[in-house]
C-alpha positions, 0 to 999 in steps of 0.5 A: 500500500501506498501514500498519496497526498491529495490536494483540495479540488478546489485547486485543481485545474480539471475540477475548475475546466469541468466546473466552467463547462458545465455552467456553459452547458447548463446556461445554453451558453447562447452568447457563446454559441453565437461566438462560434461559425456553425460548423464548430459546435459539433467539435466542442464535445471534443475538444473538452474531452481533449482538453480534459485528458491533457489536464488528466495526463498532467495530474499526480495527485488525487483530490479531495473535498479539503480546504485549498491549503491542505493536504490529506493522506489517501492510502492507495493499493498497489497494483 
């Protein structure tokens, strides 16, 4: 077994990226739609999956639900 330390996930870029797509979703976002030519809102699913890989790829550590200045230890089995 293996210690993390994980950091609040009000600090993580993917947790914030995720946070402001959803808002964007659930707004509609019809100022931002207007925004884009016709033929890109079909890419957008796309390349908020990207995005979220490379933010994914980017992180080591795991989050939790802790203040921004803290840390917890998150025991994680090895494989």
């Amino acid at each position: 077994m293996q210690t993390y330390f994980a950091k609040s996930i009000l600090a993580s870029k993917t947790f914030w990226f995720n946070f402001a797509a959803l808002v964007l979703a659930l707004a509609e976002a019809k100022e931002f739609i207007d925004v884009l030519p016709a033929g890109a809102l079909k890419y957008v699913p796309a390349v908020v999956s990207v995005v979220n890989i490379l933010l994914r790829l980017g992180s080591v550590r795991p989050v939790a639900m802790i203040a921004p200045s803290e840390t917890k230890p998150i025991p994680v089995k090895s494989i």
